[in-house]
PATIVO-989968 format. One record per residue (C-alpha): residue number from 1; residue in three letters; x, y negated, z. Coordinates in Angstrom, 3 decimals. Layout:
<pts>
<pt num="NUM" residu="ALA" east="X" north="Y" up="Z"/>
...
</pts>
This chain:
<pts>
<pt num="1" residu="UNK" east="0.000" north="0.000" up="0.000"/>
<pt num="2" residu="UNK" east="2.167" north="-3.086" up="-1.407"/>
<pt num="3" residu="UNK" east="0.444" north="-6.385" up="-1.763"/>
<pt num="4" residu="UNK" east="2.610" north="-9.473" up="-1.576"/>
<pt num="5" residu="UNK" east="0.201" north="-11.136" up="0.413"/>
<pt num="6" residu="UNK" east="-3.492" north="-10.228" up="2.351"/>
<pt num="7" residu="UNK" east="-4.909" north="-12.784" up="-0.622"/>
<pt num="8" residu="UNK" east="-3.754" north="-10.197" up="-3.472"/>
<pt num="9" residu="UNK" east="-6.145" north="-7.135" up="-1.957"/>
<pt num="10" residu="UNK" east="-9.481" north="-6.878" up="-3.347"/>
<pt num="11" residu="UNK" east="-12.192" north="-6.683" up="-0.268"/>
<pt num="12" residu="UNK" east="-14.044" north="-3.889" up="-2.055"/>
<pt num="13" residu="UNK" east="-10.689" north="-1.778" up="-1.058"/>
<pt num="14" residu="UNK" east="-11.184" north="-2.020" up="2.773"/>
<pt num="15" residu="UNK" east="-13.220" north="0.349" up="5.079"/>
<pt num="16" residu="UNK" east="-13.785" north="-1.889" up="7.956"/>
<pt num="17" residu="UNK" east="-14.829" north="0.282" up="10.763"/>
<pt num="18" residu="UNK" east="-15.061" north="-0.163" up="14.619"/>
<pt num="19" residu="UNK" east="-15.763" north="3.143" up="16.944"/>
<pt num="20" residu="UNK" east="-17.624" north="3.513" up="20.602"/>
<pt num="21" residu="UNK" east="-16.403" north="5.765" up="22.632"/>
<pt num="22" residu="UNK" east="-17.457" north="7.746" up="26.326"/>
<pt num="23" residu="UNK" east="-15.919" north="10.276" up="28.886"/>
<pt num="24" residu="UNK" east="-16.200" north="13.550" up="27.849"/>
<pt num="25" residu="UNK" east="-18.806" north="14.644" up="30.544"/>
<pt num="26" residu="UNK" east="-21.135" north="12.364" up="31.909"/>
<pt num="27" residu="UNK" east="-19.796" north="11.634" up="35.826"/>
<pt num="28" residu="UNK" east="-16.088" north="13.311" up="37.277"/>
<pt num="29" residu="UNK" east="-18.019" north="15.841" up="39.371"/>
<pt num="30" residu="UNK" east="-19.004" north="17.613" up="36.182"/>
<pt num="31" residu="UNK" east="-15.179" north="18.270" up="35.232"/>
<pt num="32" residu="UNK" east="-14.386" north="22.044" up="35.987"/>
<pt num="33" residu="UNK" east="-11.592" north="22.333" up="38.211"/>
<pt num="34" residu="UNK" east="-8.782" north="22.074" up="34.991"/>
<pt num="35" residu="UNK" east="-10.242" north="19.147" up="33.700"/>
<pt num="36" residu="UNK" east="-10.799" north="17.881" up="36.866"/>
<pt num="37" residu="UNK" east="-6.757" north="17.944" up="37.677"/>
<pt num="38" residu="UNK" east="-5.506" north="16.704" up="34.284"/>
<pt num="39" residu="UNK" east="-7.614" north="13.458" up="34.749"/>
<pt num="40" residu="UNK" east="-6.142" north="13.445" up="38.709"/>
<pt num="41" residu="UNK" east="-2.978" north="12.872" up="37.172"/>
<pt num="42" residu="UNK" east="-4.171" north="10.255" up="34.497"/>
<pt num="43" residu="UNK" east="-6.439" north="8.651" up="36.981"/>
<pt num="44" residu="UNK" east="-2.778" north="8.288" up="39.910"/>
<pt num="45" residu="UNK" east="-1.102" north="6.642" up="36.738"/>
<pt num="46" residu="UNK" east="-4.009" north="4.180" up="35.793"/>
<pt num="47" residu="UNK" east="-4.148" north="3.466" up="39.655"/>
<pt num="48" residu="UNK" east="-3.808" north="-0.556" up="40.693"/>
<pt num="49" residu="UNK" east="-5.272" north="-0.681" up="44.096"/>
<pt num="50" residu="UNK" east="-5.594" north="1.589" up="46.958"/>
<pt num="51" residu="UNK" east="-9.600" north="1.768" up="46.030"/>
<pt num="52" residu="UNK" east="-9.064" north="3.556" up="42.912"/>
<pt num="53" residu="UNK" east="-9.647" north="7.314" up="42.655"/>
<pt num="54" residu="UNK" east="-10.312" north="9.956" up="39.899"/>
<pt num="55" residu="UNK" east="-13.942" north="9.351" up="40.363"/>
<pt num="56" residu="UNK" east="-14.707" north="5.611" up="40.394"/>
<pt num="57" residu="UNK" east="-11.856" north="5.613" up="36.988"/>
<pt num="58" residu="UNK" east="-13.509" north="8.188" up="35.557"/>
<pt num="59" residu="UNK" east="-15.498" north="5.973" up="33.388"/>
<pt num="60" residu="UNK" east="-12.671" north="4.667" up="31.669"/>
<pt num="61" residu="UNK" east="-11.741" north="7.920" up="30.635"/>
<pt num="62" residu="UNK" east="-13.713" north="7.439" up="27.173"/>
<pt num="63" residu="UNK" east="-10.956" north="4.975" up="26.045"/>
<pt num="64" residu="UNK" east="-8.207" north="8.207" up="25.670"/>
<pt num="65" residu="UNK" east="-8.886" north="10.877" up="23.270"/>
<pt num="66" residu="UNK" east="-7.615" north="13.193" up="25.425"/>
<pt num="67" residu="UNK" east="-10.396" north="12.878" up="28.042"/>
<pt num="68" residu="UNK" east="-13.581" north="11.069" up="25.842"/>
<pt num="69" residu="UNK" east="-14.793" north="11.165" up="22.162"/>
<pt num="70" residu="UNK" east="-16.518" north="9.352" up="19.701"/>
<pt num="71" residu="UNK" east="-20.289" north="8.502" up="19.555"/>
<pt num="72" residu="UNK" east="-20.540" north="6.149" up="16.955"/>
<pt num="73" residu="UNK" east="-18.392" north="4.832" up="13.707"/>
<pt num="74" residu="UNK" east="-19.847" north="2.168" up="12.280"/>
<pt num="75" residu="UNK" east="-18.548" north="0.927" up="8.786"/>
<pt num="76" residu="UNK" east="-18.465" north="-2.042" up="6.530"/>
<pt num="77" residu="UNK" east="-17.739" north="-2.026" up="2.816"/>
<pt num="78" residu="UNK" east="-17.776" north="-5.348" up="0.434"/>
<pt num="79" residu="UNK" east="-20.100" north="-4.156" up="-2.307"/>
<pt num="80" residu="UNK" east="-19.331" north="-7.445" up="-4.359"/>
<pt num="81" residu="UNK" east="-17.359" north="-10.832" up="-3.539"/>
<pt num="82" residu="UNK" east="-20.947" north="-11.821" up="-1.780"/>
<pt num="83" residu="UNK" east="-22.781" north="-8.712" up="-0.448"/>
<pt num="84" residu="UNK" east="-21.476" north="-5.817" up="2.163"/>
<pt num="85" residu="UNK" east="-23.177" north="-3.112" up="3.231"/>
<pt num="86" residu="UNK" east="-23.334" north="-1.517" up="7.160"/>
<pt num="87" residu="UNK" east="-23.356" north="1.980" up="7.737"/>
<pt num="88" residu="UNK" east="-22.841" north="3.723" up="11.275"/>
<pt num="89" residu="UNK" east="-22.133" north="7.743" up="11.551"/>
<pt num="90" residu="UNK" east="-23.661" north="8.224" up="15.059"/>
<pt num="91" residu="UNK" east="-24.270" north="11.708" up="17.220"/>
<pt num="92" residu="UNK" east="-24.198" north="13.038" up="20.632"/>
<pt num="93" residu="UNK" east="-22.690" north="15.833" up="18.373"/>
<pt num="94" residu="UNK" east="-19.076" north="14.299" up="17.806"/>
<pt num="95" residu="UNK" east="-18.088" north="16.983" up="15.264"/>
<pt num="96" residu="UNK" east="-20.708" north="16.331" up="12.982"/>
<pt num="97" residu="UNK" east="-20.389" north="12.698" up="13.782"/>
<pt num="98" residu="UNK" east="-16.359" north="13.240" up="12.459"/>
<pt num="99" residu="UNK" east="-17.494" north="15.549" up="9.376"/>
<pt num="100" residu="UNK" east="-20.180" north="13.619" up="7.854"/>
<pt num="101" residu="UNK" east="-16.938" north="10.319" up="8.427"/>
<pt num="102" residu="UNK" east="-14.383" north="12.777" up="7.088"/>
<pt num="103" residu="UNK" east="-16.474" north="13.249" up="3.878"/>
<pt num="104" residu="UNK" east="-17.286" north="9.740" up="3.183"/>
<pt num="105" residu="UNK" east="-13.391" north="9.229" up="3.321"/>
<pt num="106" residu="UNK" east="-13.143" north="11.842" up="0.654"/>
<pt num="107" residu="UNK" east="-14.841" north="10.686" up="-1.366"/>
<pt num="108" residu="UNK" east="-15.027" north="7.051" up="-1.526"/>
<pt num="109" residu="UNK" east="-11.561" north="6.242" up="0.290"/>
<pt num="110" residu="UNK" east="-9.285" north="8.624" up="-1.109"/>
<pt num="111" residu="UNK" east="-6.908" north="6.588" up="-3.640"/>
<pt num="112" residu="UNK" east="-3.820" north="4.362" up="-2.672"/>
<pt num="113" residu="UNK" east="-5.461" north="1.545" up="-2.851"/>
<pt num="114" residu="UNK" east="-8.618" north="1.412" up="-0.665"/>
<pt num="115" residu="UNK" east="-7.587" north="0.529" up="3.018"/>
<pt num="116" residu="UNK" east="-9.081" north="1.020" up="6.350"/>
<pt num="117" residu="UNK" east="-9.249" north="-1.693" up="8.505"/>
<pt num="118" residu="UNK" east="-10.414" north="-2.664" up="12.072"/>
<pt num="119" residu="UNK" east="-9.412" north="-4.805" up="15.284"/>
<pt num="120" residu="UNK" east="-6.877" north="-3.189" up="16.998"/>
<pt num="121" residu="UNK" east="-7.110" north="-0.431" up="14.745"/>
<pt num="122" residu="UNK" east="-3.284" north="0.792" up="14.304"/>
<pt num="123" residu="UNK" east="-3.700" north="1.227" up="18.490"/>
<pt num="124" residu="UNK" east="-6.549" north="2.309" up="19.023"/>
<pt num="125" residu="UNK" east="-9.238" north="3.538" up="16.342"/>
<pt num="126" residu="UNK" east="-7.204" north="5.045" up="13.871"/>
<pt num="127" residu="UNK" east="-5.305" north="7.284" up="16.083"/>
<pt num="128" residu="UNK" east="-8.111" north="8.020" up="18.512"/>
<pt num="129" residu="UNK" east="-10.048" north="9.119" up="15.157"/>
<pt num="130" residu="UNK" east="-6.964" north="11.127" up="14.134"/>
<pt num="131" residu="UNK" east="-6.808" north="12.982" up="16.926"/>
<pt num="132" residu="UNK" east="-10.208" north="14.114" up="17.595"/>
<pt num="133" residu="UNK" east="-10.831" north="15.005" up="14.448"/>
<pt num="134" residu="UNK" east="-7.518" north="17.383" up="15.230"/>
<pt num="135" residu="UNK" east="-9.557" north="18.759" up="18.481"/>
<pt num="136" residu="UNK" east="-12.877" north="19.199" up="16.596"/>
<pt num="137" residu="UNK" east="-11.331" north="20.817" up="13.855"/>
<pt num="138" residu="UNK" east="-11.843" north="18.929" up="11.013"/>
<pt num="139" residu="UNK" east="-9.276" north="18.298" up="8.430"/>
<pt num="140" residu="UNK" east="-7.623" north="14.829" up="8.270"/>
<pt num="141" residu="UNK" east="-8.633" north="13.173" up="4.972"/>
<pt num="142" residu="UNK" east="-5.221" north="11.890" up="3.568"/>
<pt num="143" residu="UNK" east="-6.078" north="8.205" up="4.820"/>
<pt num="144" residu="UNK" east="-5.592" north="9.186" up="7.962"/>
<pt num="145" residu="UNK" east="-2.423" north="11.173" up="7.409"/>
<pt num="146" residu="UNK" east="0.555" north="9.128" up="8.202"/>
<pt num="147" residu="UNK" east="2.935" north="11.367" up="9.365"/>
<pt num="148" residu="UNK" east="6.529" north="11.337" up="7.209"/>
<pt num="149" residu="UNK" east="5.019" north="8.292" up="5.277"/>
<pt num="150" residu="UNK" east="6.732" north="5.052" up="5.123"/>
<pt num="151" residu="UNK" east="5.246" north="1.776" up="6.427"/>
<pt num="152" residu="UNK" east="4.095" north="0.920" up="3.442"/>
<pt num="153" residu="UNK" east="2.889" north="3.906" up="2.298"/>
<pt num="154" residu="UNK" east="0.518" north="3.716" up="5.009"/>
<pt num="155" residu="UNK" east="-3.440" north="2.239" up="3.878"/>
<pt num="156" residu="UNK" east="-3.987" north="0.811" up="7.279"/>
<pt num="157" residu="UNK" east="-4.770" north="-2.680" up="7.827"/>
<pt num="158" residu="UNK" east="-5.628" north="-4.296" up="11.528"/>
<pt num="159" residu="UNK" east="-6.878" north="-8.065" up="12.225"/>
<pt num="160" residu="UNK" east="-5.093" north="-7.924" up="15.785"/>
<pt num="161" residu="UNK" east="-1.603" north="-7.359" up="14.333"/>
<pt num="162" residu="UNK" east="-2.293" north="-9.470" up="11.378"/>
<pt num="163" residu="UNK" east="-2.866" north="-12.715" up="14.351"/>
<pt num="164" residu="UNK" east="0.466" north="-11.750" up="15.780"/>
<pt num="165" residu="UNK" east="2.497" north="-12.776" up="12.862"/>
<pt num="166" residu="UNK" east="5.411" north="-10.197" up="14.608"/>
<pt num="167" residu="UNK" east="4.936" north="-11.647" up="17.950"/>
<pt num="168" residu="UNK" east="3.905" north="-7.749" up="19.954"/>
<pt num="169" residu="UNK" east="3.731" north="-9.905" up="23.289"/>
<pt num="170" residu="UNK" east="0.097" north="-10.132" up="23.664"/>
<pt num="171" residu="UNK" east="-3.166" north="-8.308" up="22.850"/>
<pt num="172" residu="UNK" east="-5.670" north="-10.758" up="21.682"/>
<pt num="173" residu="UNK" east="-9.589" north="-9.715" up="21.569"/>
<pt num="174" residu="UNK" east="-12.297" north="-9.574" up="18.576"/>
<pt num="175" residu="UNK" east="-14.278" north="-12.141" up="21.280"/>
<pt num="176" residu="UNK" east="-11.596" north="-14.964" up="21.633"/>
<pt num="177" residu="UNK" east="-10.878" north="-14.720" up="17.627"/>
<pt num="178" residu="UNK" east="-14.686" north="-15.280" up="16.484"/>
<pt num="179" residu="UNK" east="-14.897" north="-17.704" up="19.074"/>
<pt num="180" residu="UNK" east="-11.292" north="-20.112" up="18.036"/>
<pt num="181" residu="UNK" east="-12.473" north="-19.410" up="14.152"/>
<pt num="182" residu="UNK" east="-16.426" north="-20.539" up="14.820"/>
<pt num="183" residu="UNK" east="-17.818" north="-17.117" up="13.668"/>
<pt num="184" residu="UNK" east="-21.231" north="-17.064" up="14.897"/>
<pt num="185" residu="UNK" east="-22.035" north="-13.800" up="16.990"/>
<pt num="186" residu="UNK" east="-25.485" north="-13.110" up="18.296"/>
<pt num="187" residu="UNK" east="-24.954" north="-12.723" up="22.260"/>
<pt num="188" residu="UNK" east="-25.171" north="-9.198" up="23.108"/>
<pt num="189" residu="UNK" east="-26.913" north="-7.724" up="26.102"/>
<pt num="190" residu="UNK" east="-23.945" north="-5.343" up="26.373"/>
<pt num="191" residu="UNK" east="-19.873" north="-4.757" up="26.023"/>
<pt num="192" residu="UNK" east="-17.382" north="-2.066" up="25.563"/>
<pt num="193" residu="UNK" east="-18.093" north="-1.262" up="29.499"/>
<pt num="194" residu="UNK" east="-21.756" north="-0.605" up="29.048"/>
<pt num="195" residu="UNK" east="-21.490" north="2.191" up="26.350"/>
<pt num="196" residu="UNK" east="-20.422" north="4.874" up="28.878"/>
<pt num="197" residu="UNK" east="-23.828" north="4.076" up="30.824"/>
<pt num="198" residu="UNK" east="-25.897" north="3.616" up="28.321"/>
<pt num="199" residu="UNK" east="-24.919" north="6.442" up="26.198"/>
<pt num="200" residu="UNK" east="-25.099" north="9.014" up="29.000"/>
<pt num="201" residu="UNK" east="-27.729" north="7.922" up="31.589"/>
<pt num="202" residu="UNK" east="-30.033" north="5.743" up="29.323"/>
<pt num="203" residu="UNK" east="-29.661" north="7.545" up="26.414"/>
<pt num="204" residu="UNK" east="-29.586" north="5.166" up="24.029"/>
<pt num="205" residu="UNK" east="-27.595" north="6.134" up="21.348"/>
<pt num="206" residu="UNK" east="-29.379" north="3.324" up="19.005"/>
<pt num="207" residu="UNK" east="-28.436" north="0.348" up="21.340"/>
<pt num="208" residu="UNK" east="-25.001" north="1.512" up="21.325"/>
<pt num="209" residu="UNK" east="-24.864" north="1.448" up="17.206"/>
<pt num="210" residu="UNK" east="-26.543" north="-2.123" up="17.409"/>
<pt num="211" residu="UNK" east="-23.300" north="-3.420" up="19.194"/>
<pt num="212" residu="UNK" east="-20.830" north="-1.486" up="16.898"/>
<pt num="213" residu="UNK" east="-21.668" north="-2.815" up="13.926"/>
<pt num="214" residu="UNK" east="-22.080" north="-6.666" up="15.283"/>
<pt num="215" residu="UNK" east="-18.400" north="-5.548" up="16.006"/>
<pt num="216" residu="UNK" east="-17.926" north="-4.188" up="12.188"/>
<pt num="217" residu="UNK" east="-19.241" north="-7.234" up="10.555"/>
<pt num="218" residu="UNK" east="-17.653" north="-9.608" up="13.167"/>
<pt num="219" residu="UNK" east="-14.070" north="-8.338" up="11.772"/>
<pt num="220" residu="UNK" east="-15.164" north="-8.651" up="8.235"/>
<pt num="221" residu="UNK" east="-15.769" north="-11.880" up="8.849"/>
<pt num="222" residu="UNK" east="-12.669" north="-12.641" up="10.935"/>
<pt num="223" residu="UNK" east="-11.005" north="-11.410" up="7.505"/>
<pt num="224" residu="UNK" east="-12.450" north="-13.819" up="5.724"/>
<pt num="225" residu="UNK" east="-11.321" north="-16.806" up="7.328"/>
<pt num="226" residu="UNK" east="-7.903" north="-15.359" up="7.723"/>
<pt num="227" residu="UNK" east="-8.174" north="-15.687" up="3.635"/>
<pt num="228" residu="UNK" east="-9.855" north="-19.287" up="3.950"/>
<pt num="229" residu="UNK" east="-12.964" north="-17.725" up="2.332"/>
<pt num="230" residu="UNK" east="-16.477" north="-18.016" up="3.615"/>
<pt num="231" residu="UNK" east="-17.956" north="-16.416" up="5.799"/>
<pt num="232" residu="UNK" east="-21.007" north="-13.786" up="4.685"/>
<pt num="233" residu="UNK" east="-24.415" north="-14.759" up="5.798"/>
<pt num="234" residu="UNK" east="-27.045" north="-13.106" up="6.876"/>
<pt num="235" residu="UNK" east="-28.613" north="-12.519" up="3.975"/>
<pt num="236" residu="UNK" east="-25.618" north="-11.126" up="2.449"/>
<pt num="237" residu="UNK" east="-25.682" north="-8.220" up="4.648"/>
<pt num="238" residu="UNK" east="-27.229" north="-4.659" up="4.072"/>
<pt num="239" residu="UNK" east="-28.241" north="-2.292" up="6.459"/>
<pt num="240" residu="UNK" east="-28.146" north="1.818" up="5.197"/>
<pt num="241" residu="UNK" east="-30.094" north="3.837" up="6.858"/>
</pts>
């Protein structure tokens, strides 16, 4: 993926894509005893105060593959210059969730050029994709195969490292971008913090795919502005079923 500059790639390339995440199991006293001691040792690592335990951190556990998985994907594809279209892949059942992703990526993201792109994505979604694909065993469509390629063999794009400019110091959220570049954002009744609550004791699977994909078109629009472009309006964006 060689481009002289972020103005040369065409926007109908890019995947944008943003994923929610929960723990594994609903609540830490539904580990078995193994799963119970592997996130013992995570939990004495994440420790910053003499009041956490395993149990009250236990709801952070969706944010590592290892102990959480994926409940929703939502994507965003520029279908022309002035029109995108939002789809979400979203199951209690993560492997189907990761097959029905996994063939979309086959066939509709499978040449050098088309790119996948999110906020924080080279961290966080990409990898955490990656690996639970690995776990649910589905096979990695060859976007998502990096290993022995070089850097810019690699068709992964991320907003977050694109606003560091080289400067790794800092992590800087979706939230505080939209807000310094005046993207309007409709204020949600929820945030990354809610999901594991209101996936697993409310339910609500469709609330949760609501807030991914403000978070889809959000970076799509934080692209946009990095290019000096306009932003999409309302009207401009299509909902699949």
């Amino acid at each position: 993926m060689q481009h002289k500059s972020l103005y040369d790639i065409n926007i109908s390339d890019i995947l944008f894509l943003d994923i929610e995440t929960v723990p594994l199991k609903p609540a830490y006293e539904e580990l078995d005893e193994a799963e119970k001691e592997l996130w013992d040792k995570k939990a004495n690592r994440l420790a910053k105060s003499e009041e956490d335990n395993a149990e009250n951190l236990y709801s952070r556990a969706g944010i590592y593959a290892e102990f959480g998985k994926i409940v929703c994907i939502s994507c965003g594809v520029a279908t022309t210059e002035e029109r995108i279209r939002v789809k979400s892949f979203a199951s209690k059942d993560e492997k189907k969730l990761l097959e029905d992703f996994a063939a979309m990526l086959n066939k509709s993201f499978s040449t050098p050029s088309k790119i996948m792109c999110a906020h924080n994505g080279k961290e966080f979604d990409f990898p955490y994709i990656a690996r639970r694909m690995l776990v649910n065993g589905v096979f990695l469509p060859g976007i998502l195969q990096i290993a022995g390629k070089k850097p810019w063999e690699i068709q992964h794009l991320d907003t977050m490292e694109l606003w560091k400019f080289g400067d790794y110091k800092n992590y800087t959220s979706l939230a505080v971008l939209t807000h310094l570049f005046d993207i309007p954002t409709p204020k949600d009744d929820i945030d990354g913090s809610d999901v594991h609550r209101i996936f697993w004791e409310e339910n609500d699977l469709d609330r949760i795919v609501t807030y991914c994909q403000k978070d889809v078109i959000a970076t799509m629009q934080l692209f946009r502005r990095y290019r000096n472009e306009p932003l999409f309006t309302d009207e401009q964006i299509e909902y699949a079923d």
